[in-house]
DOGU-210635 format. One record per residue (C-alpha): y, z, x. Coordinates in steps of 0.001 Angstrom, whole numbers, plus 524288, in hexadecimal, padded with zeros to 5 digits. Each point is the difference from the previous one (the first is absolute). Layout:
BEGIN
YZX
...
//
This chain:
BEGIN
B637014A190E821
80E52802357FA73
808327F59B7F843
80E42801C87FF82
804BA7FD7F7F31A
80CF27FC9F80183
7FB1E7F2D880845
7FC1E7F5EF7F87B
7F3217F8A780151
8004B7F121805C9
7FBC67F4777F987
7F1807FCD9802BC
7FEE57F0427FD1D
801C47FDB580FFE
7F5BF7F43D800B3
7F90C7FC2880C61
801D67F187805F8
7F2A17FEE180606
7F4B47FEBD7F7FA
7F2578060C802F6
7F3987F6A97FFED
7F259807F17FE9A
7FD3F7FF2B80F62
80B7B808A2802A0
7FD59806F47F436
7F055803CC80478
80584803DE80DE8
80785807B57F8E8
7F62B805B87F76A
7F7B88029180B7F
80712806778087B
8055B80A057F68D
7F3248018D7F730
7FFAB80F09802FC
80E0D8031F7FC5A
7FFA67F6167F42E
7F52F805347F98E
8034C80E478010D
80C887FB727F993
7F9597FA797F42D
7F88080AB480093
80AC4809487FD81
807F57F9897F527
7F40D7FBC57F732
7FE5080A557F593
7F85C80C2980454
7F9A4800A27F21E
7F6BC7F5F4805C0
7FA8A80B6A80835
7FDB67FE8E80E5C
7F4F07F679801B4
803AC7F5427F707
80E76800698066F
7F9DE7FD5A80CAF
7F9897F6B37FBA8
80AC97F99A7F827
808BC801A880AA6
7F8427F7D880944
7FD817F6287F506
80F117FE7E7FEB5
8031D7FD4F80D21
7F4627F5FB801E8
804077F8B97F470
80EEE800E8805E7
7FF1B7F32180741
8059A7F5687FA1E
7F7C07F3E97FBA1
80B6C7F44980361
801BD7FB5980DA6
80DD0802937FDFB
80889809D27F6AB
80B437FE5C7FBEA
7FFD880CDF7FA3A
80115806A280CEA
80EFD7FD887FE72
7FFCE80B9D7F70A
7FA048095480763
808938093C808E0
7FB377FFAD80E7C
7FFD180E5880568
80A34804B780897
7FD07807C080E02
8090580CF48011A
809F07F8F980820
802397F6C97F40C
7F8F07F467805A5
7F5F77F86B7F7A5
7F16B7FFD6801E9
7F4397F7BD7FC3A
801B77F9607F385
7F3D47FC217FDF3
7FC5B80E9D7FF85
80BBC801407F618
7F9137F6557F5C5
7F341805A78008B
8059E80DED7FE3C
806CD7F98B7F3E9
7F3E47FA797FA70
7F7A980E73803ED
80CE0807E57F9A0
7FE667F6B27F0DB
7F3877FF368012A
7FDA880F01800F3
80BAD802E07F4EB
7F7DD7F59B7F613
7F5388084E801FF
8058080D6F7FADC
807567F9017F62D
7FB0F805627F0E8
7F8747F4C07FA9D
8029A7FABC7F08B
7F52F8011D7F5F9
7FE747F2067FE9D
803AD7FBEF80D77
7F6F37FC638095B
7FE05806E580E0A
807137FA7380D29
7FC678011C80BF0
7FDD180E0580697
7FE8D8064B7F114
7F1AB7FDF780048
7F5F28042980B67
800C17F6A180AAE
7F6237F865801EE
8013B7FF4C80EF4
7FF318077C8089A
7F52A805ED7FB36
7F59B80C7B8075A
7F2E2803027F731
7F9D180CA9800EE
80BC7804C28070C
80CBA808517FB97
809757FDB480910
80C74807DF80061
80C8380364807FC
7FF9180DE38088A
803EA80A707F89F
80DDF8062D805B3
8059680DC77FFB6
808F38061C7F648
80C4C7F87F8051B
7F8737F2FE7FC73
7F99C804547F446
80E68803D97FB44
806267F3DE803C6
7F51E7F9A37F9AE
8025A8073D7F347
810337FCEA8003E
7FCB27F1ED80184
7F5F8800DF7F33F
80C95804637F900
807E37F36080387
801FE7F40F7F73E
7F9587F43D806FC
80BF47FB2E80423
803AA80D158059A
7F570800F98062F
800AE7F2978071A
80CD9802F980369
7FE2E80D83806B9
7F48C7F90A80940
809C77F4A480387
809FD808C78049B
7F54A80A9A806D0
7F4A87F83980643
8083E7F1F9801D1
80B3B806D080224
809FE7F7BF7F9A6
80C85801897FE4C
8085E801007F230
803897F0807FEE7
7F0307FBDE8060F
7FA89807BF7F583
808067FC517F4A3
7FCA87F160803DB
7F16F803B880326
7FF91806447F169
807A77F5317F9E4
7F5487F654805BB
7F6E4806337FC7B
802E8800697F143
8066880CBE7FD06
808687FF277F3A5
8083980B5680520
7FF928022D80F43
80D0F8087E80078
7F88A809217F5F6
7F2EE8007E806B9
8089A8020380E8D
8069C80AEF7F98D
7F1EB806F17FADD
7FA3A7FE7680E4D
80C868062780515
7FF8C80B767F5DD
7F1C2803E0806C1
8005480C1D80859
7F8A980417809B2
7F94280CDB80486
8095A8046980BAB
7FB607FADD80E8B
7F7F57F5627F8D7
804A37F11D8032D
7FC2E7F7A57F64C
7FCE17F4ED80AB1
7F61B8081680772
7F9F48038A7F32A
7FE417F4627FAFE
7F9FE7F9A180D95
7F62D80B207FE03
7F1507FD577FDDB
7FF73807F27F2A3
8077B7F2127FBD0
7F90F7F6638093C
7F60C7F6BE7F8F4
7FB6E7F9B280CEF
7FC0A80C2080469
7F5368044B7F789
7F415809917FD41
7F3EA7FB8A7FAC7
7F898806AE7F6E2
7F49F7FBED7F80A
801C67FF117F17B
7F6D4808A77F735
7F0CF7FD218046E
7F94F805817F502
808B27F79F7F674
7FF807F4C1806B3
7F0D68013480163
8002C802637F1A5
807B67F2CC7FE18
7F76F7F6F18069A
7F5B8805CD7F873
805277FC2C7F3EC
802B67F38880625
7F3C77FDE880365
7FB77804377F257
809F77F6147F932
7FAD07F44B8062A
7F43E803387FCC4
80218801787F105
807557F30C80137
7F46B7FA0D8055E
7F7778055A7F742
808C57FA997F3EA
802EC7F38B80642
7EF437FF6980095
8000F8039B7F072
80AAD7F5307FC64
7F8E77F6FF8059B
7F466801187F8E1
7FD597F83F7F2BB
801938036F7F101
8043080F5C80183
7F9DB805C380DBD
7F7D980B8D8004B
802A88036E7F116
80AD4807C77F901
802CC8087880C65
7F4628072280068
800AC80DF88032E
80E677FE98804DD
80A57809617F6D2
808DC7F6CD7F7B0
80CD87FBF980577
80A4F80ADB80393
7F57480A877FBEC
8069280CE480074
7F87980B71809FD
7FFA480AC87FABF
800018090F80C51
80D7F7F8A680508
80660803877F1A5
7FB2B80F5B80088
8079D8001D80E34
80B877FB367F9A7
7FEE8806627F285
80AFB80D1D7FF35
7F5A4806DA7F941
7F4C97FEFD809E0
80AEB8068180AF1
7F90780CFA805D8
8091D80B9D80113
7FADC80B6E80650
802D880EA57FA39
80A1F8065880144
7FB0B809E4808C9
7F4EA7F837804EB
807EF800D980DBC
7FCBB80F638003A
7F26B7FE927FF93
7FD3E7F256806BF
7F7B07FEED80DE1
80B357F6958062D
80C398019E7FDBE
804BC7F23A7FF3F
805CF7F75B7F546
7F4787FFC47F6A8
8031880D4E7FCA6
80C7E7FDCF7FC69
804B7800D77F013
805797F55D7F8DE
80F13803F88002F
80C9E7FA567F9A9
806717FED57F33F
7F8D57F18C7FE92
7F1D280380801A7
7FEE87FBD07F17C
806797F2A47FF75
7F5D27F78B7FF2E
809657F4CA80211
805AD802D780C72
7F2F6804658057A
7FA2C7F2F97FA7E
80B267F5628083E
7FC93809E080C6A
7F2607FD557FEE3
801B37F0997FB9A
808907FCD780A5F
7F7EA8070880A4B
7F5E77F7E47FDED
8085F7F3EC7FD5A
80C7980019807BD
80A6D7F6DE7F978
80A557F7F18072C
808DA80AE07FC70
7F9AB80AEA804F8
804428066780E1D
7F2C68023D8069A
7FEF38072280BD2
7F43D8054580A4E
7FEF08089E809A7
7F8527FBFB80B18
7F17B7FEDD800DC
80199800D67EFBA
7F8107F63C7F6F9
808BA7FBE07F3B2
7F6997FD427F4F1
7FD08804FB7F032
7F9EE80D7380015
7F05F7FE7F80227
7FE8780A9F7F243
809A7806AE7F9AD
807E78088380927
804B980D727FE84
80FB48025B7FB3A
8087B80885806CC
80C2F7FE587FC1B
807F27F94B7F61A
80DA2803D17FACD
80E067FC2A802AA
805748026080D04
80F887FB717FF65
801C17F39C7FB16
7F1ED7FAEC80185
7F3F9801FB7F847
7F49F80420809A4
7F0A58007B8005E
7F84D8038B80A3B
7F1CB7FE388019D
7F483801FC808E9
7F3E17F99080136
7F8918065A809DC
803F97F96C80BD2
80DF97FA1D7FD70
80A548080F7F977
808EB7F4E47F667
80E18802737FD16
806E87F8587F5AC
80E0E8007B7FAAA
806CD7F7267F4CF
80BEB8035B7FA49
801B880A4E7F7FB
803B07F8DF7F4A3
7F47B7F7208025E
807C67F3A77FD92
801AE7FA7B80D2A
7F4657F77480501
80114802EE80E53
7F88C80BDC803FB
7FB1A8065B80B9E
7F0078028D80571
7FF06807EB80B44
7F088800328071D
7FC0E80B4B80999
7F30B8042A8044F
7FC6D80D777FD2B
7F34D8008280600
7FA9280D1E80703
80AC9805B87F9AA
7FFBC8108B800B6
809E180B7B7FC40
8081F7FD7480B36
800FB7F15A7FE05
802747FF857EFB2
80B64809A67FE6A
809AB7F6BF7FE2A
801917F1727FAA1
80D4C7F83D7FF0F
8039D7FF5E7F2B4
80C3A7F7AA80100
80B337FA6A808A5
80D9D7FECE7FC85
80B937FDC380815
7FA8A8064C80C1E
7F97E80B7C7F94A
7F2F98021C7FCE5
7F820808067F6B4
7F38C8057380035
7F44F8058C7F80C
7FA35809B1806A3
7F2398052D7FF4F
7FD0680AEA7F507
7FCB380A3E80A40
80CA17FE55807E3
805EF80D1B7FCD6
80EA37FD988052B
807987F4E18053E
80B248000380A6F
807BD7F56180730
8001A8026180DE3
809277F81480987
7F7047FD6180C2D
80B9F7FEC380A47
8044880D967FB5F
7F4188092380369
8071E80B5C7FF46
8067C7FDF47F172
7FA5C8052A7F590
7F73D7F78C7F434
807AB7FDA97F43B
7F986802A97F31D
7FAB47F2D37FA50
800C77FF917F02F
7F2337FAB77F8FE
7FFE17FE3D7F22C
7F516803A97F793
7F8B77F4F8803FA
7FED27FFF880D54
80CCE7F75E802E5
80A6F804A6809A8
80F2A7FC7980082
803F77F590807E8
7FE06801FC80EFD
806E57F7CD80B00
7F6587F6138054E
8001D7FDCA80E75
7F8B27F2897FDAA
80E6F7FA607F918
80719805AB809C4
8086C7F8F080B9A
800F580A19809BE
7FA3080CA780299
80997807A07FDFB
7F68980A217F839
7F11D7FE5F7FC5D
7FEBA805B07F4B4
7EFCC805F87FCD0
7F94C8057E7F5F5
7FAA480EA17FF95
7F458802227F774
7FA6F80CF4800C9
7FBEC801AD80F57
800BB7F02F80248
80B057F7468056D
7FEB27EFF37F9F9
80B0A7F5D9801B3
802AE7F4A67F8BB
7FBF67F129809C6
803DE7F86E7F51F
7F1AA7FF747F8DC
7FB22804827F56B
7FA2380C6F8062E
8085D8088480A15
7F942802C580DF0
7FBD480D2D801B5
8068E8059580D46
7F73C8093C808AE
803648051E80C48
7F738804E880B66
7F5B57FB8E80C39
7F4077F75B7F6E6
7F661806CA807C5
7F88280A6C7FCA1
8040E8046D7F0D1
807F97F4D3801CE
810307FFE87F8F7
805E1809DE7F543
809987FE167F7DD
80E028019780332
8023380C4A7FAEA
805F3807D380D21
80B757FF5B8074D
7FAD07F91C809E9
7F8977F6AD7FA95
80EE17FBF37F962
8063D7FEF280C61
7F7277F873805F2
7FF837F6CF7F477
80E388002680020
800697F77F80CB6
7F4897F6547F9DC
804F87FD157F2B8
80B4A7F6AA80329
7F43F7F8CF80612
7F60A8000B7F1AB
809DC7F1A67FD7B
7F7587F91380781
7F482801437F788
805E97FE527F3D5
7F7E07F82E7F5B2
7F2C87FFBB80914
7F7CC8097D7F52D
8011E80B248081F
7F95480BE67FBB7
80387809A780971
808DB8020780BFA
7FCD180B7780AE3
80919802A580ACE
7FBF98089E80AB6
805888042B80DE7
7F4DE7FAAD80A80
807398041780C1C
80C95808C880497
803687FACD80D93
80A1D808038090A
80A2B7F62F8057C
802127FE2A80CEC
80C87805D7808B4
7FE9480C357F599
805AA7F79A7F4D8
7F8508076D7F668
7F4767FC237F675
7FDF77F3CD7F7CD
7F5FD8001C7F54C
7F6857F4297FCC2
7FBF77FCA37F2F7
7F7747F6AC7FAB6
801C87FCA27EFB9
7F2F07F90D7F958
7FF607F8697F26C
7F3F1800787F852
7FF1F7F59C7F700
7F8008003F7F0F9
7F6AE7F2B080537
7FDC9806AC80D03
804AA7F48180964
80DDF7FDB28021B
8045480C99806FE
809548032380A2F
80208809AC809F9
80E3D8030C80664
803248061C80BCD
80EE0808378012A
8062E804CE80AA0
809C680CAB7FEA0
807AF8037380B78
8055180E617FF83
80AD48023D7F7C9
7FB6B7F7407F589
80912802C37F2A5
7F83B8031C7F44F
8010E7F4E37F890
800187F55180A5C
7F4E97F7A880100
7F5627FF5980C5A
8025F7F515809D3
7F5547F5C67FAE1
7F98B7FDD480D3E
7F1B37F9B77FA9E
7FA7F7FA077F261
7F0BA7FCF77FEF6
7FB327F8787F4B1
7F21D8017F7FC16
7FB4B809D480B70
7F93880CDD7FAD1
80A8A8077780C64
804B980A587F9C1
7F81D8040F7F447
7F351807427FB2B
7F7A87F5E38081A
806C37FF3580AEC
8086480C28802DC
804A97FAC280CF3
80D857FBE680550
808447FA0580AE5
80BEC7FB5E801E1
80A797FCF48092E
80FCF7FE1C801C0
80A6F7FC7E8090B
809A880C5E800FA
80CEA80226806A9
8019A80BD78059A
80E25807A07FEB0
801AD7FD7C80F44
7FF4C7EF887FE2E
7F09D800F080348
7F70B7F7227F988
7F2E0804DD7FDB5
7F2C27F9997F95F
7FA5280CFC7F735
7F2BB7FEA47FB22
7F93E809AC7F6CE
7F1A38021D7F74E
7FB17808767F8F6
7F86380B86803E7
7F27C7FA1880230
805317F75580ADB
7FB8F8047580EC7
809707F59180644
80A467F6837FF71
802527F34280922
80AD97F50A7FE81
7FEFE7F4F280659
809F47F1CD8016D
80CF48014F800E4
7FDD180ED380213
7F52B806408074F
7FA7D80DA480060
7F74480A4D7FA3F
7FFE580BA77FD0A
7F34F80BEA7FB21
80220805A87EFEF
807F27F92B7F657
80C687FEAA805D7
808617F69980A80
80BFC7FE508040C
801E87F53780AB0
80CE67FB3280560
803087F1CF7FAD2
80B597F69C8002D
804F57FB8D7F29B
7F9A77F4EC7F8DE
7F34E8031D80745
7F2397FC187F8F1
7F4D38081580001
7F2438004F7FE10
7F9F180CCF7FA74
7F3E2804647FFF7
7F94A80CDB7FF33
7F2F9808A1801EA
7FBE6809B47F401
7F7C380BB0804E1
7F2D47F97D7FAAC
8025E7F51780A3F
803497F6557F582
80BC57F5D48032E
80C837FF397F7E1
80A037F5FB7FE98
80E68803BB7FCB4
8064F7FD817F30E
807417F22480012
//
């Protein structure tokens, strides 16, 4: 989108002679649900995270339709205008209107003594229980488009989706903003023309993608074991209500002065030890050297504020008491909660501009992070579980973020550190600085960035870890899960091969993902002598054990280091893969240099035979086929392992 600034813009009070009465208005509303809700959906605020904007969004456009008969305010509202210039529905026009306000009231900052308007609290309709239902998650061209729009004022915002997904022209838009209650539309038309794009991207197919679709969802239930924990206490509160409406009901004073109960807001004493700074555990300094497990229970308290009681006493109050202020995040399958004794420090010192503690429990390792001053009331509580943890899991833990860098405290027994760009196997590992306490310089974090351009990873000692954007980095491995299973990417090949995977570790991002393994199944020669294409399947193990994924990649011959695998399969949840499982198949479409189409099929070694059947039929003995296929053909695949089991293909 370009603006020439030598033209100037049109006036934007052009009324509209017909009004709209609330039959035209619901026709309207219901034939263009889909596309109105998606754009609420992308102007409200993203700070309301994904859920509660799909939610909100669908809200707003149900509560769109006007209440009168007849409007009169529908003069106002710009009617939309076809490319050839000629108008279309207006009816459509108003409800947009009323879906456009509606959504910018809801990101608007609220006063202190002000109360909330409509779309600033939770909706209270629609409305799923037990369900978390959220959009499809996109590639990296979404994800960045998603994180340019974040940047944009509200207004900005609004205006950049009226000129991309409604496609409106320069005077439409002005009008549509002006309608809609934008103080200053030329200023927010100018921010949404300032955006940039990465190059080939079009902002309209972007935006009509499902990564920003809130009709088309995926439904996940919310956390069991919390909720089961809820209706317990539920359960438990209407009974204690019962039991006191039973005592107030009874003459003179009940059962007695309160009988064995503990007088009113009775202190316990074993919830004060968790949270007193002098009942913290702290293991020796070299209790790492001699421990049985090498995991974070053996590592020393470190930092140059292991001694302020202060700072370690707000970490452990507002653990167990997050405030309104306080930034609390989870990774997934992780209970939030006060410490169930007093938990063991790690780490507490200054990192930057922040003040940091770190602590471990047991089972969930706790980051927090106030100011370094310690004057600011908004601070930050990071959960992550850190059971089963071993040597290879707890070298590293994320320290602090700050303007798309990242710094981490590594283990004691980590003996160097090195950053390592993954789509550059054959560079060398630069030297990574650690102060005396375990802390390295900033590194690039893949997680903040928009493209992937370079993925930068982290060397310790003889293992390879990358930063997902959690508060522990995924270990990488690289080799076949069966019999002594992956090793750590410490050989040449075992970079090149991950150099083709990692542009591909952005779809797991924020899942609690432990540990990725990459690992060549099957190389399959091409037909007509075309030469050799390698198949590689990529696995995520996660820290709650559910939740992982398996990805299939295709490399034709001649693959650059550096450029990603064609994604030809994702399977959530299956064990394909991995230690349990170490089977694999998976097919593609290829055209062959000579203008042949051809339906390729390959498993891993354990497979005796290979059969597709639909829109392409054959079959073939071993792991391999290669059928000729027409393009856009369908497939069924299906193979035969050598134990006379049946396997189904990735999907």
């Amino acid at each position: 989108m370009e603006q020439q600034a030598t033209t100037p813009r049109p006036e934007v009070n052009t009324p509209i002679d017909t009004p709209i009465d609330v039959e035209q208005a619901e026709a309207a509303l219901m034939e263009h649900y889909p596309r109105l809700v998606r754009l609420g959906y992308l102007v409200l605020p993203p700070d309301l995270g994904r859920r509660r904007r799909v939610l909100t969004a669908h809200a707003v456009v149900q509560r769109a339709l006007p209440r009168n008969q007849v409007t009169d305010a529908a003069r106002t509202v710009p009617a939309p205008r076809t490319p050839d210039g000629a108008r279309t529905d207006p009816g459509y026009a108003y409800v947009r209107t009323r879906v456009l306000r509606a959504a910018l009231v809801a990101g608007r900052p609220r006063g202190r003594w002000r109360l909330p308007r409509p779309g600033q609290l939770p909706p209270p309709l629609p409305r799923v229980w037990g369900l978390r239902l959220t959009p499809r998650s996109g590639g990296a061209e979404e994800l960045a488009l998603e994180r340019t729009l974040s940047a944009l004022s509200l207004p900005g915002r609004a205006a950049y989706v009226l000129r991309a997904l409604e496609r409106m022209g320069e005077l439409d838009a002005l009008r549509a903003l002006d309608a809609a209650g934008v103080d200053d539309p030329d200023a927010a038309l100018d921010e949404a023309d300032a955006v940039e794009l990465p190059a080939g991207c079009r902002a309209e197919s972007l935006l009509t993608a499902p990564e920003f679709d809130p009709c088309s969802l995926q439904a996940r239930p919310t956390d069991l074991l919390r909720r089961r924990q809820h209706s317990r206490a539920a359960l438990a509160a209407l009974a204690a209500v019962a039991v006191c409406g039973t005592l107030l009901s009874l003459p003179g004073s009940g059962w007695g002065p309160d009988g064995a109960a503990a007088p009113p807001y009775a202190r316990n004493a074993a919830a004060e030890r968790a949270l007193d700074p002098a009942s913290l555990t702290r293991a020796a300094p070299t209790a790492w050297q001699t421990a049985d497990r090498g995991d974070f229970s053996s590592w020393p308290a470190r930092g140059n504020r292991v001694g302020d009681r202060e700072l370690l006493r707000r970490a452990l109050a507002v653990w167990a008491r997050p405030g309104r202020d306080t930034r609390a995040s989870a990774t997934p399958g992780t209970l939030p909660g006060p410490p169930p004794g007093p938990p063991q420090l790690l780490y507490a010192g200054e990192v930057g501009s922040v003040a940091v503690v770190i602590l471990h429990d047991g089972l969930r390792v706790v980051r927090y992070a106030e100011p370094k001053n310690g004057k600011a009331s908004l601070v930050a509580l990071d959960f992550a579980r850190a059971d089963a943890a071993d040597a290879a899991s707890a070298t590293a833990l994320v320290v602090a973020r700050v303007d798309g860098n990242v710094r981490y405290l590594t283990a004691p027994w980590v003996k160097s550190a090195a950053v390592r760009d993954l789509l550059k196997p054959a560079a060398a590992a630069r030297p990574l600085h650690r102060g005396a306490d375990g802390v390295t310089d900033p590194v690039p974090s893949p997680a903040a960035a928009s493209s992937c351009d370079t993925w930068p990873a982290l060397q310790l000692g003889g293992r390879l870890v990358t930063d997902l954007g959690e508060l522990f980095p995924a270990r990488l491995t690289y080799g076949s899960p069966a019999g002594k299973g992956p090793r750590d990417v410490n050989t040449a090949a075992g970079r090149a091969g991950w150099a083709h995977s990692a542009c591909h570790l952005a779809a797991v991002r924020g899942q609690g993902v432990r540990s990725v393994n990459s690992w060549r199944f099957a190389k399959q020669p091409l037909p007509a002598g075309a030469g050799s294409a390698e198949w590689v399947c990529t696995r995520t193990e996660t820290w709650r054990g559910g939740g992982s994924q398996a990805l299939a990649q295709f490399q034709p011959p001649g693959t650059k280091p550096g450029a990603p695998g064609a994604l030809v399969a994702r399977s959530a949840g299956s064990r394909a893969c991995g230690p349990k499982d170490p089977t694999a198949l998976a097919g593609a479409l290829w055209k062959s240099p000579a203008g042949q189409w051809y339906l390729l099929a390959a498993g891993s070694r354990d497979v005796a035979s290979v059969t597709a059947t639909g829109g392409v039929r054959g079959s073939a003995s071993g792991n391999l086929l290669a059928v000729p296929a027409k393009d856009g053909a369908r497939a069924e695949l299906t193979a035969r392992l050598t134990n006379g089991k049946k396997l189904a293909a990735l999907h």
